[in-house]
N, C-alpha and C positions, 0 to 999 in steps of 0.2 A: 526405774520409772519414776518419772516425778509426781510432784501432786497432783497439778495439772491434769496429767494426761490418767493416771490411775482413775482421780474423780470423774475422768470422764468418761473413763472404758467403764467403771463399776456402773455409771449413770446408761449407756448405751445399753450394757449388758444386762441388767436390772431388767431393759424392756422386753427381752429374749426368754427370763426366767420364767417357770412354768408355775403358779401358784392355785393353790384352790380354787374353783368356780366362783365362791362367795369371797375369794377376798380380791379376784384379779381385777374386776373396776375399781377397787381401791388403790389396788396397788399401781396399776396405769395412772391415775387420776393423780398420784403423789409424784408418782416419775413425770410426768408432762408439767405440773407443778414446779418441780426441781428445773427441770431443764427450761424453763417460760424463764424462772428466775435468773439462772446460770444466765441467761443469753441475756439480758438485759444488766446484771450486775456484775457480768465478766472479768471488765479490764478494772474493777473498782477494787474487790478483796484477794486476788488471787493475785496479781502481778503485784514489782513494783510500780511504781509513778515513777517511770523517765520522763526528761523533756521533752523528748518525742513522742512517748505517751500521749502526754499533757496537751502538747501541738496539735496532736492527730486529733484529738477529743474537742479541743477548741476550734479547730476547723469545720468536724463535726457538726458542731453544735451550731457555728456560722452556716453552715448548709441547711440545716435543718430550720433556722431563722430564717433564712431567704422561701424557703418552701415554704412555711407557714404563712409569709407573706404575701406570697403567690395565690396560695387559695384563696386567704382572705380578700384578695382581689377578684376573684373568679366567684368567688362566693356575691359580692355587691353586684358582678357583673351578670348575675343568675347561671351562670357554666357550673356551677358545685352547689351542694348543700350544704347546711349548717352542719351535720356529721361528719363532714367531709374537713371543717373548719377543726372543729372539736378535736379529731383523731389524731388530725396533725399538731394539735395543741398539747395534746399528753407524748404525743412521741418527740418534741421539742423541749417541752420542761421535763421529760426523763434522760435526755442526755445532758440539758443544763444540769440539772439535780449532777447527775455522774460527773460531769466536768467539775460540778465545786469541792465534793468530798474527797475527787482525786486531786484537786489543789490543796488542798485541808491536810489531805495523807501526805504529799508531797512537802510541806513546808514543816511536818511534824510528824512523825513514825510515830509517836507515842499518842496519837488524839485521842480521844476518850469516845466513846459510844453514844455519851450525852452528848457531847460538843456535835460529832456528825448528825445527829436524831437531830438537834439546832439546824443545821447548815439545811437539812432535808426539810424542815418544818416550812423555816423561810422560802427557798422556793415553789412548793408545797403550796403556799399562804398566795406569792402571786400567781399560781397557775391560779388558783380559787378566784382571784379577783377577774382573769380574764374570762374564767366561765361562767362567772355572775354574767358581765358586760355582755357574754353571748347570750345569758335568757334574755336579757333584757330588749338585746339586736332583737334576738327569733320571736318575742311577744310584739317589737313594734313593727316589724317584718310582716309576722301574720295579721297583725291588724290592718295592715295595708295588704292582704293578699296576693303578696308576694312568698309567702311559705307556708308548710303546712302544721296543723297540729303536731305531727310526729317530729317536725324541727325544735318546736316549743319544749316538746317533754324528752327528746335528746339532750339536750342543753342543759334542761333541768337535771337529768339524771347524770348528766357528766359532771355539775357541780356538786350534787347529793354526795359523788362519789371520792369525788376530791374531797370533802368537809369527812367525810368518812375518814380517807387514809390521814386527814392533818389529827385528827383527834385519835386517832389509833395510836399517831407517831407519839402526841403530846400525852399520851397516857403511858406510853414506854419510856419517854424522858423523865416521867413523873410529874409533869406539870400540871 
């Protein structure tokens, strides 16, 4: 059996295993952890980078652009809410982030930890810049009564969140 599929039967079966009363929301709570993680950084640590990888991921990532864009459309034209804008914003700059680091592995087997924590910061640093742009949208939005408070502190919490993980990354880089 390969890595792969071990890590994944042991990750499946982990949720099966009968554990203590007092430890098994823990232990749930780390397995759905693990696996949140697994499905979002899949094709990054565990494959190699093919060019069809790499293709698929950048196509990806072009779909995920267009979608984004789409809300953001839908969002001016009052069909979506600023959450709606936000959500699709993190699930766009996390397949960007995946597309660069699997460029990064592709052009260098050897990159360092620092160098990808880099590559992740930077994207990391523009998603931030667009979720500022969106308090900014949802504060002049609500001032014209066009959205509500809960847009305003969406917005806000989605950048809180982002300044979080860049300072998380930039303190694992050691910077």
């Amino acid at each position: 059996m390969n890595i792969i599929a071990s890590g994944l039967a042991l990750l499946l079966t982990a949720g099966s295993m009968v554990a203590p009363a007092s430890a098994q929301s823990a232990s749930d709570a780390k397995i759905r952890a693990a696996l949140a993680s697994l499905q979002h950084e899949f094709a990054e640590p565990l494959v190699d980078v093919t060019p069809d990888l790499l293709r698929l991921q950048q196509n990806l990532v072009e779909a995920r652009r267009a979608e984004l864009d789409g809300v953001r459309e839908e969002v001016r034209k009052g069909q979506r809410n600023t959450e709606d804008i936000l959500a699709r914003a993190q699930i766009y700059y996390g397949e960007l982030e995946t597309l660069k680091v699997m460029t990064a592995r592709s052009k260098s087997k050897s990159i360092s930890e620092k160098e990808l924590l880099k590559i992740r910061i930077a994207v990391r640093s523009d998603a931030l810049a667009i979720f500022k742009e969106s308090i900014e949208e949802a504060k002049s939005r609500f001032n014209a009564g066009e959205v509500t408070s809960t847009d305003v502190a969406a917005a806000k919490a989605a950048g809180l969140k982002a300044e979080i993980m860049i300072e998380t990354l930039k303190q694992a880089a050691g910077k």
